[in-house]
C-alpha positions in Angstrom: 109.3 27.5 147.9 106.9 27.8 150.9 107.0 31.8 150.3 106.3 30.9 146.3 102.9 29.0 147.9 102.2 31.5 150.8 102.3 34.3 147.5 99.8 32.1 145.6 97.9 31.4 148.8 97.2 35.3 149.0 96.8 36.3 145.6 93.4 33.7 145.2 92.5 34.7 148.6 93.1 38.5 147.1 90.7 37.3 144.3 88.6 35.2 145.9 85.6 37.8 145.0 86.7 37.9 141.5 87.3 33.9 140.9 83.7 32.7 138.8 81.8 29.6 139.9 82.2 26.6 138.1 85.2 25.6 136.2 87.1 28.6 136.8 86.3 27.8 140.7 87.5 24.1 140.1 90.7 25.1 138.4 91.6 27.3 141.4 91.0 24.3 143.6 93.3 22.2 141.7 96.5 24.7 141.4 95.7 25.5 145.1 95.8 22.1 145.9 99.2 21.3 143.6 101.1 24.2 145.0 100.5 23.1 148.4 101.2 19.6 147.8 104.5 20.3 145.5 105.0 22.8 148.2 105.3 20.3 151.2 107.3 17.4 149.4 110.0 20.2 148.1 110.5 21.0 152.0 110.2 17.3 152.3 113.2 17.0 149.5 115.2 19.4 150.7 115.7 18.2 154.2 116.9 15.1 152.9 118.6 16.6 150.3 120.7 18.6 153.0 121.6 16.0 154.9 122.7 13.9 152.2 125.4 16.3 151.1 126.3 16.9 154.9 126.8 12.9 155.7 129.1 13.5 152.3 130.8 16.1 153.8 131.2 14.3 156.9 132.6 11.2 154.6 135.7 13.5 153.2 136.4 14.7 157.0 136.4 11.6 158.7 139.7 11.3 159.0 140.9 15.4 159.2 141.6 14.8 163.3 142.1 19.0 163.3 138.3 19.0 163.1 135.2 18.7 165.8 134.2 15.4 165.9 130.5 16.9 165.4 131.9 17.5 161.5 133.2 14.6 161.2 130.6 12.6 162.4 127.0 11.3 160.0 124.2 14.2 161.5 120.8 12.4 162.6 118.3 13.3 160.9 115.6 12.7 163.4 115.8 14.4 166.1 113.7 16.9 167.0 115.9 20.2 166.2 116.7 18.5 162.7 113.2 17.9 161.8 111.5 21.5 163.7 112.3 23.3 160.5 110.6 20.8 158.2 107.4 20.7 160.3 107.2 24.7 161.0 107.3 25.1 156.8 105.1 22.1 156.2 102.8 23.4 158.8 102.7 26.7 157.2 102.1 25.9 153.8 99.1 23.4 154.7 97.6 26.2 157.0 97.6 29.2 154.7 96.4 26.6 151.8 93.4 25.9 154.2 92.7 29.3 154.8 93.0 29.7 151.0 90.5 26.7 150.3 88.2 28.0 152.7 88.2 32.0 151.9 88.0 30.6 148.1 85.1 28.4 149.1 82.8 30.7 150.9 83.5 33.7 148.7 
């Protein structure tokens, strides 16, 4: 997903020259702004989604005593190494949607 938006990102920044004022110019805005925002609550959705089937996983091992106790265990969600990946993407997404807004805007 976030490569699906950084792609749409470039191709109206591509175009941006090309794009006509008015409604054309609106309707840009508005995909623009729907990619990004389906963008960020997909990473959003697959973070959770991720650690739902790995606290499932975790469930069915809990009592395989052969195993780490790390597999075995619910993961936590919020630290800071579980959560890095969902910020980098998120960043990136709303950053090269801003530079598409504003390359769009000022074309």
């Amino acid at each position: 997903m976030v490569a699906s938006v950084t792609a749409i990102n470039a191709a109206f920044i591509a175009s941006a020259d090309h794009i006509a004022k008015g409604l054309p110019h609106l309707l840009a805005t508005v995909l623009l702004t729907l990619a990004m925002i389906w963008g960020v609550i997909f990473v959003w959705l697959r973070h959770g989604a991720y650690y739902y089937y790995r606290d499932a996983l975790a469930d069915l091992m809990k009592d395989e005593t052969y195993l780490p106790t790390d597999m075995r265990r619910h993961a936590n969600r919020g630290t800071t190494q579980a959560l890095s990946g969902v910020w980098v993407f998120s960043l990136w997404i709303l950053f090269s949607s801003i530079l598409a807004f504003v390359t769009l805007w000022h074309a």
